[in-house]
C-alpha positions as CSV (number, residue, x, y, z in Angstrom):
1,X,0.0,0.0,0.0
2,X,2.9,2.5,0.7
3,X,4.4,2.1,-2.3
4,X,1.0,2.3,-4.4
5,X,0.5,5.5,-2.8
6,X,4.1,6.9,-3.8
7,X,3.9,6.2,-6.8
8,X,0.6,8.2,-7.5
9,X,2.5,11.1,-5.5
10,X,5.5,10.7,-7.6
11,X,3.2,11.0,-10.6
12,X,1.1,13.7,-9.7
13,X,4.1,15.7,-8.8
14,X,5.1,14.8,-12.5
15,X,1.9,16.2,-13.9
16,X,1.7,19.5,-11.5
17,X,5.5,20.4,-11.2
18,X,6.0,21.2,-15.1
19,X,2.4,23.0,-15.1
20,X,3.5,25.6,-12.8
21,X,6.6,26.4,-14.4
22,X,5.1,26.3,-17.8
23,X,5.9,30.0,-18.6
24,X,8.6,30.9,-20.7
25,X,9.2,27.4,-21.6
26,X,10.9,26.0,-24.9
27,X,9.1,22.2,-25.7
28,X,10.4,19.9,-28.1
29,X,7.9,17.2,-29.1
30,X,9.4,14.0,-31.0
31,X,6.6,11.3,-31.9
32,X,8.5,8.6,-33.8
33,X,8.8,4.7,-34.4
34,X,10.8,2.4,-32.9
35,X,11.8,-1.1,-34.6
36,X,14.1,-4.1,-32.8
37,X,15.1,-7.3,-34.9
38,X,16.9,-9.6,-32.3
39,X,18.4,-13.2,-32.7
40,X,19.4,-15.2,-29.4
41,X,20.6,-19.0,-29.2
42,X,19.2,-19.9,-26.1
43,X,15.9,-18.3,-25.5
44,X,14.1,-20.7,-23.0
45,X,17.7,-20.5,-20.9
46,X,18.6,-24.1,-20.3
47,X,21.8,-25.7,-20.1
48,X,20.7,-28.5,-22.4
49,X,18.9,-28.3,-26.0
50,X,18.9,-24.9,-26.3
51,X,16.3,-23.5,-29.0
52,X,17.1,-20.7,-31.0
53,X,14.3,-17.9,-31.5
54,X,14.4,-14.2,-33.4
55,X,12.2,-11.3,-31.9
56,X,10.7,-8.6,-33.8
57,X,9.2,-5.3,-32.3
58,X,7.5,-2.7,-34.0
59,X,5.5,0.4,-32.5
60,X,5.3,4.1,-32.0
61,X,8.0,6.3,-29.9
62,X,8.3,9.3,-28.1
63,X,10.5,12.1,-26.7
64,X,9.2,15.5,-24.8
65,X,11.8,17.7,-23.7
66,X,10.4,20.7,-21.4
67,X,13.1,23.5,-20.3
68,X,13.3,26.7,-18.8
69,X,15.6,29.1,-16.7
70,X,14.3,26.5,-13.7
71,X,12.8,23.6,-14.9
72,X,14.1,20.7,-17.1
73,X,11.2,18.3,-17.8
74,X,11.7,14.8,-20.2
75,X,9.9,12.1,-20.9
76,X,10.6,9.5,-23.4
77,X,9.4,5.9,-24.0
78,X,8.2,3.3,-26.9
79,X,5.4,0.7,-26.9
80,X,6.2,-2.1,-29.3
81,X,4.2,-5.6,-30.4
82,X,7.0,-8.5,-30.4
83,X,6.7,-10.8,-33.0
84,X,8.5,-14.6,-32.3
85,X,9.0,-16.7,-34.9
86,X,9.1,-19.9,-32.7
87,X,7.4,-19.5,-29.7
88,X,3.8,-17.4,-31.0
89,X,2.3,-17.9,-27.8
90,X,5.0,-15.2,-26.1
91,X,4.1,-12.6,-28.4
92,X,3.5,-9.6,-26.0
93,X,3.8,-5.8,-25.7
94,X,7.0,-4.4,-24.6
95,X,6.6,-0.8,-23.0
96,X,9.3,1.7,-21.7
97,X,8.4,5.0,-20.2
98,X,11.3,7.5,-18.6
99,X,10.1,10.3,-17.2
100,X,11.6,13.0,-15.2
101,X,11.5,16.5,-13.8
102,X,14.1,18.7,-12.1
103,X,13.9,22.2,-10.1
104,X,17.3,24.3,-9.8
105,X,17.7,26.9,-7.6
106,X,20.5,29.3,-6.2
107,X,20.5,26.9,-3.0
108,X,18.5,24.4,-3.7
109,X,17.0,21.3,-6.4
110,X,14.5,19.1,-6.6
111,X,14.0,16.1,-9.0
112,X,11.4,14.0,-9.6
113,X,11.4,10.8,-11.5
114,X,9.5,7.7,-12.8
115,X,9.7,5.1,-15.1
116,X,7.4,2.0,-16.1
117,X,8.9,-1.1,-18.2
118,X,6.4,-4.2,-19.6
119,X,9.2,-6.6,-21.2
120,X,9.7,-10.2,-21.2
121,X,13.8,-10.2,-22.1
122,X,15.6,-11.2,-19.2
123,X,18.5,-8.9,-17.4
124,X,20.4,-11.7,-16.5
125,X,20.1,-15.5,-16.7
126,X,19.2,-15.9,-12.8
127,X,15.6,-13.8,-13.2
128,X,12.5,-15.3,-13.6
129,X,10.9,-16.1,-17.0
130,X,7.8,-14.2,-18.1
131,X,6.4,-11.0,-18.7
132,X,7.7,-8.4,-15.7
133,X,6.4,-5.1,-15.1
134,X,8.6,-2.3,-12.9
135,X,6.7,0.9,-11.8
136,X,9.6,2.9,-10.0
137,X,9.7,6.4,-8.7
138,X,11.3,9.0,-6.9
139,X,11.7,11.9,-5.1
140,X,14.8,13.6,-4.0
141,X,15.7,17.2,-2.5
142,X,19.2,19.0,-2.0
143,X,19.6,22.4,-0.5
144,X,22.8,23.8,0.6
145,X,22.1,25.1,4.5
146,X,25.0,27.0,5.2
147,X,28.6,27.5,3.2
148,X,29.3,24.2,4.8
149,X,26.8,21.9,5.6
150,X,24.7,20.6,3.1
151,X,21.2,18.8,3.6
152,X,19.9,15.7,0.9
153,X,16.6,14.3,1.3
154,X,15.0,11.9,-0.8
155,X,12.1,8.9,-0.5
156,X,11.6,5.7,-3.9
157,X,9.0,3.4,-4.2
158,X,8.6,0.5,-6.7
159,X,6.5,-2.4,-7.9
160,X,7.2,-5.5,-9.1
161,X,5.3,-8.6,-10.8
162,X,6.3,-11.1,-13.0
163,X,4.2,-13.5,-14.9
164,X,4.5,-17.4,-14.2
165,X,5.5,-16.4,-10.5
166,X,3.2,-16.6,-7.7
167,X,5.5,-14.0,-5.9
168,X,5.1,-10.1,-5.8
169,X,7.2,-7.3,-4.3
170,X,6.5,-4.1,-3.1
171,X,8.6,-1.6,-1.8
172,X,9.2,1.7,-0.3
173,X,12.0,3.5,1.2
174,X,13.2,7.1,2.3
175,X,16.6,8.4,2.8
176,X,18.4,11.7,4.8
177,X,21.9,12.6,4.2
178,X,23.9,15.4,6.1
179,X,27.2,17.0,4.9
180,X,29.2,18.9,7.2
181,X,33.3,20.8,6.4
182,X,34.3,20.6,9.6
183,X,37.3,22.6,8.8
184,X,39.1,23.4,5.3
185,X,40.5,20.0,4.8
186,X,37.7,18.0,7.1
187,X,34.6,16.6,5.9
188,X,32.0,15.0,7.9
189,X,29.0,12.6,6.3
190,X,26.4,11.2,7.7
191,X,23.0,9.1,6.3
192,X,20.3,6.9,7.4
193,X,18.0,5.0,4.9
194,X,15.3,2.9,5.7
195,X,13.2,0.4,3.2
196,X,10.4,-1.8,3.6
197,X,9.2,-4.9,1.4
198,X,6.0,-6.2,1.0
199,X,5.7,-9.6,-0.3
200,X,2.9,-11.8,-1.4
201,X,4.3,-15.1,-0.1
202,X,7.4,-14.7,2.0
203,X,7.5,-12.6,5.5
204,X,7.7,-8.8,4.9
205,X,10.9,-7.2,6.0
206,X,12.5,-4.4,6.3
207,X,15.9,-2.8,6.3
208,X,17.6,0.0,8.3
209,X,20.9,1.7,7.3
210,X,23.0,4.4,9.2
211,X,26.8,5.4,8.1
212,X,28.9,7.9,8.6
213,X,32.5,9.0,6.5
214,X,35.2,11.5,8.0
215,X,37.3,12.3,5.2
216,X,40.5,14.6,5.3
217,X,42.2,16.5,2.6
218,X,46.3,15.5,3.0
219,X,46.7,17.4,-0.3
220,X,44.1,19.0,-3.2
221,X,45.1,15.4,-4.5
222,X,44.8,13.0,-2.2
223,X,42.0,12.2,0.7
224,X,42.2,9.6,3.3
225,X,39.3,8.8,5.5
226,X,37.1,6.0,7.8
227,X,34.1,4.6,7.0
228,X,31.6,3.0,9.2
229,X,27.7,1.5,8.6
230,X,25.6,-0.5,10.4
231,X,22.7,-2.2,9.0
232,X,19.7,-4.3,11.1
233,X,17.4,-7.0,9.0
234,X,14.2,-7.3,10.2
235,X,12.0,-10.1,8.6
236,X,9.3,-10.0,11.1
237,X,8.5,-13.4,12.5
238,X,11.8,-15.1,10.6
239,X,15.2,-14.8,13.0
240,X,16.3,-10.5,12.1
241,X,20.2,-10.1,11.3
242,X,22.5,-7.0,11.7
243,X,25.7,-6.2,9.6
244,X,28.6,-4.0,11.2
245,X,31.0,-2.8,8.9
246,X,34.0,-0.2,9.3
247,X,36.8,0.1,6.8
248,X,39.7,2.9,5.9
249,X,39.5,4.9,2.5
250,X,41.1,7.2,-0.2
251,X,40.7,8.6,-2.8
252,X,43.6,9.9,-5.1
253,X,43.4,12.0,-8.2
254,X,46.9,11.7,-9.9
255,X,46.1,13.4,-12.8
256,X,43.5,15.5,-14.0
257,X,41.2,12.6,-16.1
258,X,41.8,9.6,-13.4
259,X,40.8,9.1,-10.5
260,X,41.0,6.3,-8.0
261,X,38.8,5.3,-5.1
262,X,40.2,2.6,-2.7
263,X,37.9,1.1,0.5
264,X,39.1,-2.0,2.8
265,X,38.2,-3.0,6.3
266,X,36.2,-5.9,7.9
267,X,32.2,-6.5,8.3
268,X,30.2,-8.7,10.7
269,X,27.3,-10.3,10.3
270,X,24.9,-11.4,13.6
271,X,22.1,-13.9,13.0
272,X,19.7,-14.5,15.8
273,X,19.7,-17.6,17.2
274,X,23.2,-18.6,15.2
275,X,27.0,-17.9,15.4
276,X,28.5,-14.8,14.0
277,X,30.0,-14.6,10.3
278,X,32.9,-12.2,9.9
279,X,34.6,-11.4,6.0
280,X,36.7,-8.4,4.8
281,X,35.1,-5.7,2.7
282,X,37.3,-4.2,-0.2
283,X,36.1,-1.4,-2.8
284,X,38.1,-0.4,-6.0
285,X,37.0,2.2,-8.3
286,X,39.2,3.7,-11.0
287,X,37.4,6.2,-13.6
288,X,39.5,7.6,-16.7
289,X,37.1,10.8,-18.6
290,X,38.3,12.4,-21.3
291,X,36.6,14.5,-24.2
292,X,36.6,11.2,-26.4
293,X,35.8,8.1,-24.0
294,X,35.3,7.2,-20.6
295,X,36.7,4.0,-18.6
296,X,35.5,2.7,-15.4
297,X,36.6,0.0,-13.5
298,X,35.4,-1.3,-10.1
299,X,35.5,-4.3,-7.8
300,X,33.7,-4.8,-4.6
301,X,33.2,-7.6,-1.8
302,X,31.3,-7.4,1.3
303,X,27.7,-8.2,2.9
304,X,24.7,-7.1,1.5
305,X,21.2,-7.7,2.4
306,X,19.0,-8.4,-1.1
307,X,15.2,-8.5,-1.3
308,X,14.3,-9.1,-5.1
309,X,11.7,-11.8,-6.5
310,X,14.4,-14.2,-6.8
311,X,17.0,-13.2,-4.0
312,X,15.5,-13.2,-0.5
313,X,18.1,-12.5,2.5
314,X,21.9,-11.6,3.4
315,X,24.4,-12.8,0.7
316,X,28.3,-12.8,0.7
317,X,28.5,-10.9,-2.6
318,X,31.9,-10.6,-4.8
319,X,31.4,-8.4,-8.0
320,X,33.7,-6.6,-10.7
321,X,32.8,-4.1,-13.7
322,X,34.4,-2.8,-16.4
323,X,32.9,-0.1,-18.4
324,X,34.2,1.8,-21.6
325,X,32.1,4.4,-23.9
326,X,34.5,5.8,-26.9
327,X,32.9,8.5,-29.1
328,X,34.8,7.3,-32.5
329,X,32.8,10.1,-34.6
330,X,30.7,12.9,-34.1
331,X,27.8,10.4,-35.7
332,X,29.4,7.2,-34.7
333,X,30.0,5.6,-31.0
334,X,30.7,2.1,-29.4
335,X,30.1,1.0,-25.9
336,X,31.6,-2.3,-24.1
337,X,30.9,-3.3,-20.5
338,X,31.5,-6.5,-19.0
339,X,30.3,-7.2,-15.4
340,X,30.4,-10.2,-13.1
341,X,28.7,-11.5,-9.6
342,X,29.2,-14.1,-7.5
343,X,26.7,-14.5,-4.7
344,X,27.1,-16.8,-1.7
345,X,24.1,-16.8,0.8
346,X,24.1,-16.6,5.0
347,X,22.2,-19.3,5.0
348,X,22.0,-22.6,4.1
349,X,18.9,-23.2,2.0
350,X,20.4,-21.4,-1.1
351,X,22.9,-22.4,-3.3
352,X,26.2,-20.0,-4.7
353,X,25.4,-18.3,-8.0
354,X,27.5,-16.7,-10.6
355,X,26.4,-14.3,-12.8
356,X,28.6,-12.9,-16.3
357,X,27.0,-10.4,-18.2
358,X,29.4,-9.0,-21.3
359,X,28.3,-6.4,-24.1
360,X,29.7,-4.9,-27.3
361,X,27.2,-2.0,-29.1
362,X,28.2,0.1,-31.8
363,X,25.8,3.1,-31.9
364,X,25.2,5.4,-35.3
365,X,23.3,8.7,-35.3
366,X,23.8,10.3,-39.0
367,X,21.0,12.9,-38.5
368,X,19.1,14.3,-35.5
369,X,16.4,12.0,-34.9
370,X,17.7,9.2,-36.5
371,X,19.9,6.5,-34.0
372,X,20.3,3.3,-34.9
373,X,22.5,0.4,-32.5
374,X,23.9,-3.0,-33.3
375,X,24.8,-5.0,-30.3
376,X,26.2,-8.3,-28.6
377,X,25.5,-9.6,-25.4
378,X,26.9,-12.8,-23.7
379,X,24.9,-13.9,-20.6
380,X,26.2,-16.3,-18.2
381,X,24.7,-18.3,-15.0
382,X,26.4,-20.8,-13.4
383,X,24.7,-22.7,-10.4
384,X,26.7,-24.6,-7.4
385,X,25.0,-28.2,-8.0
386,X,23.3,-27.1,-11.7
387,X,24.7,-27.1,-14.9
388,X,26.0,-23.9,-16.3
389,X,23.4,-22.0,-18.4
390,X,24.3,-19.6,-21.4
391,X,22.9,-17.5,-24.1
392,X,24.2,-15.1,-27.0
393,X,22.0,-12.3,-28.4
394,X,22.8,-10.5,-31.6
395,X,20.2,-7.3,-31.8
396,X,19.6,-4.3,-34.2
397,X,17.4,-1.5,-33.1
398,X,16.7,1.4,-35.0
399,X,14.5,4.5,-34.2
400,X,13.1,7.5,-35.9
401,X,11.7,10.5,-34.7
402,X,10.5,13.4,-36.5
């Protein structure tokens, strides 16, 4: 219920915000069509007899863009009939909808946000087969309270339903940051965040999250800092769990395109009724901009308390990303990522899970409302007891607006 009533706030707030500042006001309006052709070898995801099947989508488009000295208002989406060669019976509607509205002041912002997505292509090998719908939104507010401290507030909500799954997921959560320069070269951070999840067949829970960073300037290049968070599990009538974590960071910035962001410690996790687990925690995060690419790379391990359809608890999590974006042209672009996740649950009724994801696009825009993309993606799952599943997909998509 809390999350079906933030959403309709969320969406009002979309629908009133851009009224009021509708004066003055430049609009671009971009109704187009949107076509897909896409050719995967393992559509039903198994790990044995995989069936090949090719995708067609076809349907309208559009893009709003709303601006003025104040507000910046967008909204884009498509709405497409797939077409499957094989497998008729999963022809469907696929549906995408981005919408979003931001508020700039002298001292402070406000941005509002929501988006809606109908599509039966999986994410990743591990999610559920079937039609899923999303609705997601959010709220969030900045305002700079005095030359140094700085207040962020900000509250999401979502839904979540897959077809073929007898579970459904709701959830709603608010957030409050404070930012305080203690001194020239000291900064102080501090947030709590709190989430609850409504489920139609497990036990609700809940989450609750309080950090705090102190950070210190040893040069205009260089930071060092600690880093602490605590985070309590509460599933109701099921045993609740708490995860203490404290590590050192730094960040150093030795030239003016890189940057590197280092985090290491140790976390804790108590389970009621059960002994304590203990692991290290280590975050790496090295970014490369310049006027022609960008290159991030990252690598992470530590707890993490995940309530999706298909994840339900406290996992060990391992992951690593690597992302590169190269503009080649001024009409021509290409885009590789690869990332990779290995999960390892608290508890025992779970099984470890891996999880590759790898993508090469190539993107073309020869005139303004023309784009077009060919892509590759590699998905890979790969189960502790279960065979390893994979799939390739080879798509084309190609939109025009006018």
């Amino acid at each position: 219920m809390k999350a079906r009533i933030g959403l309709c706030i969320i969406s009002l707030f979309l629908v009133v915000v851009p009224c009021q500042y509708s004066r003055a006001v430049n609009l671009e309006f971009h109704p187009g069509l949107y076509t897909s052709y896409e050719y995967t070898d393992n559509y039903t995801g198994v790990a044995r007899d995989a069936v090949s099947e090719s995708i067609f989508e076809v349907g309208p488009s559009l893009a709003l863009i709303l601006s003025s000295q104040a507000l910046r208002w967008d909204l884009t989406g498509y709405l497409a009939r797939s077409v499957h060669r094989e497998f008729e019976d999963d022809d469907s509607t696929e549906v995408r909808i981005e919408t979003s509205a931001t508020i700039a002041g002298q001292i402070q912002s406000m941005t509002l946000g929501y988006a809606y997505s109908q599509s039966r292509r999986r994410e990743s090998l591990g999610d559920p087969s079937g039609i899923r719908r999303i609705h997601a939104g959010s709220v969030a507010y900045a305002r700079e309270m005095t030359q140094r401290t700085s207040l962020r507030l900000s509250t999401d909500a979502s839904r979540e339903r897959t077809d073929g799954t007898e579970e459904e997921i709701d959830s709603w959560g608010g957030q409050a940051g404070l930012s305080w320069r203690a001194s020239q070269r000291t900064t102080i951070d501090v947030t709590s965040r709190y989430v609850a999840y409504t489920y139609e067949l497990r036990e609700d829970t809940s989450t609750s999250t309080n950090s705090a960073h102190v950070s210190y300037a040893v040069n205009p290049r260089t930071s060092i800092g600690v880093f602490g968070d605590y985070v309590h599990v509460d599933r109701g009538d099921d045993p609740d769990e708490d995860i203490y974590s404290t590590s050192a960071t730094m960040r150093y910035t030795p030239y003016e395109h890189i940057s590197l962001s280092l985090r290491g410690g140790y976390s804790w996790l108590s389970l009621e009724d059960e002994d304590r687990q203990e692991t290290y925690t280590v975050g790496t995060d090295i970014a490369r901009t310049t006027d022609r690419d960008t290159v991030r790379l990252s690598f992470s391990r530590g707890y993490r308390a995940d309530f999706t359809v298909d994840r339900y608890g406290t996992y060990d999590i391992r992951e690593a990303r690597l992302a590169w974006d190269r503009r080649l042209t001024r009409t021509l672009s290409t885009s590789a990522a690869v990332s990779y996740e290995e999960s390892r649950p608290t508890f025992e009724d779970q099984e470890n899970e891996e999880d590759l994801v790898a993508g090469l696009s190539l993107l073309w825009g020869p005139l303004e409302y023309l784009d077009a993309r060919l892509s590759y993606n590699h998905l890979r799952h790969t189960y502790e007891i279960s065979d390893t599943v994979s799939e390739n997909r080879y798509r084309v998509i190609v939109e025009v607006r006018y």
